[in-house]
C-alpha positions as CSV (number, residue, x, y, z in Angstrom):
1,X,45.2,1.3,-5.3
2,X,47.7,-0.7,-7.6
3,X,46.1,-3.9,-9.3
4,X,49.2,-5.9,-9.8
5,X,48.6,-9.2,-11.5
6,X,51.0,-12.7,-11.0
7,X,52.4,-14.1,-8.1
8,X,55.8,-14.6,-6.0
9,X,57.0,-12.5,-3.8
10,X,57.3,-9.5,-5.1
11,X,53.3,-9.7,-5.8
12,X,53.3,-10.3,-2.2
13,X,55.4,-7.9,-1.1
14,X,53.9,-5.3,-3.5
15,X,50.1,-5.8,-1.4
16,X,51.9,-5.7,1.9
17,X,52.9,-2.4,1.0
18,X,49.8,-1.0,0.1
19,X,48.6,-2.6,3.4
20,X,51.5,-0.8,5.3
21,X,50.7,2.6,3.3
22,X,46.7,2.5,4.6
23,X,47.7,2.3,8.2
24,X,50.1,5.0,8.2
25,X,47.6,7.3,6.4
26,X,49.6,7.3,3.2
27,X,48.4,7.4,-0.4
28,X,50.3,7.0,-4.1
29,X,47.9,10.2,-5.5
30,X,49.4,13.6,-5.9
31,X,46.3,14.9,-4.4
32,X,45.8,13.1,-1.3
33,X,42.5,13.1,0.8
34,X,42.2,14.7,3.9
35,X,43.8,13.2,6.6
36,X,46.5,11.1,3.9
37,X,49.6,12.3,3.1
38,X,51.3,11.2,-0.3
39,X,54.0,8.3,0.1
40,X,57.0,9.7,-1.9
41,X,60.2,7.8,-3.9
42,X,62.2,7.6,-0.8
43,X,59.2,5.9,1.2
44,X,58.3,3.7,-1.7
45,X,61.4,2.1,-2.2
46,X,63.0,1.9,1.2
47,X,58.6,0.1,2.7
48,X,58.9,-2.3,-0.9
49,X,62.5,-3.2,0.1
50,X,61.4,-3.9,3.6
51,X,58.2,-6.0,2.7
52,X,60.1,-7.8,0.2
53,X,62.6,-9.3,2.9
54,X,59.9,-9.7,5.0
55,X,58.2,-12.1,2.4
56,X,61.6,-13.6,1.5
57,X,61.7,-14.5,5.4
58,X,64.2,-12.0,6.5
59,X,63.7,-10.6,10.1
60,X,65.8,-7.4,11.0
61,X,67.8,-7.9,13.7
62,X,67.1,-11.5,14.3
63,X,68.4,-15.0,12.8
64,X,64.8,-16.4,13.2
65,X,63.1,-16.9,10.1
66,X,59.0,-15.7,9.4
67,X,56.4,-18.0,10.0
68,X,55.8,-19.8,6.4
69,X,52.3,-18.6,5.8
């Protein structure tokens, strides 16, 4: 689990992530446990990029905005 400190959105986006990662049964170990598979670069960078615009308010394929939380 990462232990970022601050805050913005990229704080934000950074825990979404990690929430995103437990539900799909992924982990950031080399050596996952049973059941987890490791998240590699590609699925890193493309899930932080997508929770990121998803904190900024971006919706993909829609001009609506998030709900402000």
């Amino acid at each position: 689990m990462l232990n970022p400190t601050g805050e913005g959105p990229e704080i934000v986006a950074l825990a979404l992530m990690e929430r995103i990662a437990r539900s799909e049964g992924r982990q950031f170990d080399h050596k996952p446990e049973i059941g987890m598979s490791t998240a590699d670069r590609q699925w890193i960078l493309a899930t932080y990029f997508d929770c990121l615009q998803a904190v900024k308010g971006h919706r993909f394929g829609s001009e609506e905005k998030a709900p402000q939380l």
